[in-house]
C-alpha positions in Angstrom: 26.7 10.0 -35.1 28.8 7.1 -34.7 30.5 8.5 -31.2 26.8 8.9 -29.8 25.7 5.4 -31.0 28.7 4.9 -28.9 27.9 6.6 -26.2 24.5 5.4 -25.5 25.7 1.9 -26.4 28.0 2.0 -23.3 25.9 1.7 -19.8 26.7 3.6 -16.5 28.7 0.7 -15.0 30.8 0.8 -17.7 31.7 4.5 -18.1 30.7 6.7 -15.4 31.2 10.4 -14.2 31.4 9.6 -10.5 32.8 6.7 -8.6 30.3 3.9 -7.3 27.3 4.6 -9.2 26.9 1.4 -10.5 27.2 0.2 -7.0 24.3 2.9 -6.4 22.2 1.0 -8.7 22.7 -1.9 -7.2 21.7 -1.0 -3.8 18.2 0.6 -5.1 17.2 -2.3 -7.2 17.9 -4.4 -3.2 15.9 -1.9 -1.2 13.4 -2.1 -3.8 13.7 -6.3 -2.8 14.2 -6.1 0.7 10.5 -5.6 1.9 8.8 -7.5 -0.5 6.3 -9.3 1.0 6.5 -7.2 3.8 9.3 -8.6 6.0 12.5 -7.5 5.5 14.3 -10.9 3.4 17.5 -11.9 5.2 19.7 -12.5 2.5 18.7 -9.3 0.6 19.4 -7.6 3.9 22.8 -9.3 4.2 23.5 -8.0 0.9 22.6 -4.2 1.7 24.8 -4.5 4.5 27.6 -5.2 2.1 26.8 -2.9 -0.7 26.3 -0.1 2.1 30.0 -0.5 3.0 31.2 -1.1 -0.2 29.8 2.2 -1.3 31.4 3.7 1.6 34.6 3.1 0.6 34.5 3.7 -3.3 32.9 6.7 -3.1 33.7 8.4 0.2 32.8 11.7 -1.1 29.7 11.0 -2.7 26.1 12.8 -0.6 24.8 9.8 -0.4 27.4 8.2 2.3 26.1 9.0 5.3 22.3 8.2 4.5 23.8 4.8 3.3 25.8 4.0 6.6 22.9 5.3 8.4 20.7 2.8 6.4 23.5 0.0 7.7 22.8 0.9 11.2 20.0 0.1 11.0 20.1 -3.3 9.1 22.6 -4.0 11.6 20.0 -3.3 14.4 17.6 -5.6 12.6 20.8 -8.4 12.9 21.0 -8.3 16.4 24.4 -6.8 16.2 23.7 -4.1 18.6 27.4 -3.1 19.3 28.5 -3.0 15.4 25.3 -0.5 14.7 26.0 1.8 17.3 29.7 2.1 16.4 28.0 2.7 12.3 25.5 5.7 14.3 28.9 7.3 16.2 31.1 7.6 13.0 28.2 8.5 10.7 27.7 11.4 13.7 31.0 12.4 13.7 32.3 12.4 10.3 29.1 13.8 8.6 28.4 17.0 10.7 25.8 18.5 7.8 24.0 15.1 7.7 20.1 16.0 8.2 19.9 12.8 10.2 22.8 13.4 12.9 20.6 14.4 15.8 18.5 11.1 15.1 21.7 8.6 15.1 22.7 10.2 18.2 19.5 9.5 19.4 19.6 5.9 18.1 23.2 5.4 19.9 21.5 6.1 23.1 17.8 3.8 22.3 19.9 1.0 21.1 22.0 1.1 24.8 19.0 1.7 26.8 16.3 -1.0 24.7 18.3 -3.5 23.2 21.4 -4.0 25.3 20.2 -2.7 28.8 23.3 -0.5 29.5 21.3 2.1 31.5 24.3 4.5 32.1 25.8 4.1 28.7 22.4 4.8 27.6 22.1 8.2 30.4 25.6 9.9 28.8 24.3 8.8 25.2 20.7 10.6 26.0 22.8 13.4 28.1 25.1 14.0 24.1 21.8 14.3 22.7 20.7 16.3 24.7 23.8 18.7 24.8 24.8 18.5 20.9 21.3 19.0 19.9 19.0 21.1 22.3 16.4 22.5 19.5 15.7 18.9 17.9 12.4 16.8 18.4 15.6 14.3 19.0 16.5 16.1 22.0 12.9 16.3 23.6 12.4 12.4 23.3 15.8 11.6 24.9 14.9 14.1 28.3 11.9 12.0 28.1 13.7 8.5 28.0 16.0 9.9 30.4 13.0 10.7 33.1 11.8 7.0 32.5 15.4 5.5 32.3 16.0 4.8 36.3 12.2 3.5 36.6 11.1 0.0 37.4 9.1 -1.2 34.3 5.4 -2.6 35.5 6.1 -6.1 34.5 9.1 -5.9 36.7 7.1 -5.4 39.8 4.5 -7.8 38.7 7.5 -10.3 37.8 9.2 -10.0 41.0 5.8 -10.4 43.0 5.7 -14.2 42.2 9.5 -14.8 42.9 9.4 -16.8 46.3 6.0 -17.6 45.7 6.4 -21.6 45.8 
């Protein structure tokens, strides 16, 4: 009786089975904060992006990695720190090869070139890996598509450069 009284006394941040579980906690109770309102807070989101890594590297082996770093990407994306998030989509491609959401962060590596920083043939061999890695994916049918409109002068464009030299 006494070692369960003991037992139950002591909480999971204080004895745990697996590494980073209190750090788990942690992060649910801040996704749980991030939205509230409905806009993501910047500080909370600051603080995911921490607890993401963190987690990463105290429990390297734990399922929930790569959905974590995958979560990071995309808070990164949400920081403007377009370069950092695509690095975060690569490594979570490449080190987690049974991740359910690796045809999707390739993907993401090549929407992030092509939308957010321009790069239109970083985004063409990014779209051409999804395309290769992942034939069968839903993943795969949206980047053929992106890469059809990639080379193609968006409307505003045209209208835009109708009024240059117009004085």
């Amino acid at each position: 009786m006494l070692m369960l009284s003991w037992m139950t006394g002591c909480g999971p941040s204080q004895f745990s089975d697996r590494p980073g579980e209190s750090l788990l906690a942690s992060i649910r109770l801040l996704e749980d904060q991030a939205f509230e309102g409905g806009h993501l807070d910047e500080e909370v989101r600051d603080r995911l992006l921490k607890a993401y890594g963190e987690f990463a590297r105290q429990s390297p082996n734990h399922p929930f990695v790569a959905e974590a770093l995958f979560r990071r990407a995309d808070l990164l994306v949400s920081k403007g720190k377009f370069l950092e998030a695509m690095s975060q989509l690569q490594d979570v491609h490449d080190t987690y090869p049974a991740f359910e959401r690796r045809a999707q962060a390739a993907f993401l590596i090549a929407f992030i070139a092509d939308t957010h920083l321009g790069d239109k043939n970083r985004a063409r061999q990014s779209y051409a890996n999804v395309l290769a890695l992942h034939p069968h994916t839903p993943e795969a049918q949206l980047a053929a598509q992106s890469m059809v409109w990639l080379d193609r002068e968006a409307p505003w464009d045209s209208i835009r450069s109708l009024g240059q030299g117009v004085d």
